[in-house]
Wavefront OBJ file of the C-alpha trace (Angstrom):
o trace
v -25.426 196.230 229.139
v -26.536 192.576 228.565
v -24.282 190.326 229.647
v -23.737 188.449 226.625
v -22.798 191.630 225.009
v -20.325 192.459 227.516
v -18.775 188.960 226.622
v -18.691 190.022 223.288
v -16.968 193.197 223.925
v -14.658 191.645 226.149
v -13.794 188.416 223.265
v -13.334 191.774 220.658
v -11.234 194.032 223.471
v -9.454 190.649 223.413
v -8.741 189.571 219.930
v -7.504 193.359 219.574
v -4.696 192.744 222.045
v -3.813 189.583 220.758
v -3.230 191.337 217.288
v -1.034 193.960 219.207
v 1.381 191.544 220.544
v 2.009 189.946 216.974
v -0.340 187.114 217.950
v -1.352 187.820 213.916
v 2.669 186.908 212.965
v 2.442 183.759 214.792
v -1.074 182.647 213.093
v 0.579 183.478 209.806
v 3.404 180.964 210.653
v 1.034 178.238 211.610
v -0.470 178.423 208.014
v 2.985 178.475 206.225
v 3.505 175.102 208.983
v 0.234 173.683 207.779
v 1.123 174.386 204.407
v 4.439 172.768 204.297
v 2.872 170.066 206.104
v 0.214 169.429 204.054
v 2.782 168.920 200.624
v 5.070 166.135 202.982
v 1.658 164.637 203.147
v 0.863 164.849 199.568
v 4.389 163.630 198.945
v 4.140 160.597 201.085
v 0.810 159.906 199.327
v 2.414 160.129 196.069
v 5.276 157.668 196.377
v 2.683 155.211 198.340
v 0.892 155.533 195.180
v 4.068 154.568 193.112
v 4.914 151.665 195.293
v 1.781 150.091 194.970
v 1.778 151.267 191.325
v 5.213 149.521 190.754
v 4.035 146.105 192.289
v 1.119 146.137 190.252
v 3.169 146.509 187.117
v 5.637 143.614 187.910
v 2.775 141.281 188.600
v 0.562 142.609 185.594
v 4.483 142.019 183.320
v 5.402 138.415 184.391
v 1.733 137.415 183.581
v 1.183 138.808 180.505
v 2.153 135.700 178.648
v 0.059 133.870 181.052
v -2.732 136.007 180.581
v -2.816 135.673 176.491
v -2.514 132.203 176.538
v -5.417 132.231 178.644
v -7.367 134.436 176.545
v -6.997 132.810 173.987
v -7.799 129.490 174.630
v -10.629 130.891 176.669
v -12.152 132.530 173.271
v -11.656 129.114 171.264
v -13.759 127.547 174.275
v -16.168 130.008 173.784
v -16.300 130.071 170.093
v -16.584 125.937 170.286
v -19.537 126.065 172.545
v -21.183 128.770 170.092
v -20.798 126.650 167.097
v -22.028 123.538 169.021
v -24.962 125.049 171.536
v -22.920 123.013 174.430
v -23.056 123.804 178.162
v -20.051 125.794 179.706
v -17.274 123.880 180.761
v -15.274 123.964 184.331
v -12.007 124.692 182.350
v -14.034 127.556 180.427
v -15.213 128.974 184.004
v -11.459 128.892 185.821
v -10.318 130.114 182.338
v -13.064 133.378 182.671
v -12.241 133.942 186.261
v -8.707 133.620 185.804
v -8.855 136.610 182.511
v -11.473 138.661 184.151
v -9.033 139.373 187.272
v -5.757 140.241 185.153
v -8.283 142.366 183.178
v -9.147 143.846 186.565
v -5.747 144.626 187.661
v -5.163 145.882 184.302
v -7.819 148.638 184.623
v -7.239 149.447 187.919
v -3.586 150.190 187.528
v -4.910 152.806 184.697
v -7.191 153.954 187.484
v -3.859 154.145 190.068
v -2.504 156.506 186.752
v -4.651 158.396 186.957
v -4.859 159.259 190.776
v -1.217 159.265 190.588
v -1.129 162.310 188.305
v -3.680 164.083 190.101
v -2.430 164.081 193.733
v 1.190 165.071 191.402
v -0.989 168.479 190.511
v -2.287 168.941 193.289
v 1.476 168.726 194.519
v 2.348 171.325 192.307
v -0.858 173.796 192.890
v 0.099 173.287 196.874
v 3.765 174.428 196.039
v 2.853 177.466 193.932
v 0.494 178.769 196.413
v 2.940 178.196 199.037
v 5.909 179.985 197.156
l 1 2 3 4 5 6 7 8 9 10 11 12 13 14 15 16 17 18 19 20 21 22 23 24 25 26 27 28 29 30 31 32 33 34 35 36 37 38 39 40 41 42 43 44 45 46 47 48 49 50 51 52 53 54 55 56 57 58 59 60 61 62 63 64 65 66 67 68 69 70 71 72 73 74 75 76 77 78 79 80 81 82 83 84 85 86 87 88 89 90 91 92 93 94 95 96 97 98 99 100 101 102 103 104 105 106 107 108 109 110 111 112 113 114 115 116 117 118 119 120 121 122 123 124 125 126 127 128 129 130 131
């Protein structure tokens, strides 16, 4: 016999005694573990995700009003230079930057929604294969 295949035997001859003591039972348990740790993780995730979600919503609320004003005066500013063929201003270019990142936060907290209410199914799929 090779000796590599006596290694094999031997790693088989192994594994087969390892079965017989219930070393199968205990392997079982480690998955359920794994399992059960794997939703606290996806749970943590999840309320991370609502935290930051949260914050993101106050600051997007107290400057909405902000953000309109803005907007609109921005879109007169625009519609002004239009009609005359002038250059863009400084205000017009704070007033741009200053729209274009609420806008951002705006669309990313739809993005944050959205992962939100995936990692939630994924939650659920991880629960129902674990019960």
């Amino acid at each position: 016999m090779t000796r590599g295949r006596l290694n094999s035997l031997k790693s088989i001859s192994s594994t087969c005694s390892d079965l017989q003591k219930g070393d199968f039972g205990k392997r079982s348990w480690q998955t359920a573990s794994m399992t059960e740790q794997s939703i606290k993780a996806k749970q943590a995730l999840i309320q991370q995700l609502r935290t930051v979600a949260e914050k993101e919503t106050a600051w997007l609320e107290k400057n909405r009003l902000l953000y309109t004003e803005k907007r609109s005066r921005l879109d007169s500013l625009i519609e002004l230079r239009s009609s005359s063929g002038g250059e863009i201003t400084s205000e017009e270019q704070k007033l741009s930057k200053h729209v274009a990142l609420y806008e951002s936060r705006r669309s990313g907290m739809w993005d944050l929604a959205k992962e939100i209410n995936q990692e939630e199914q994924s939650l659920a799929e991880l629960k129902s294969d674990a019960g």
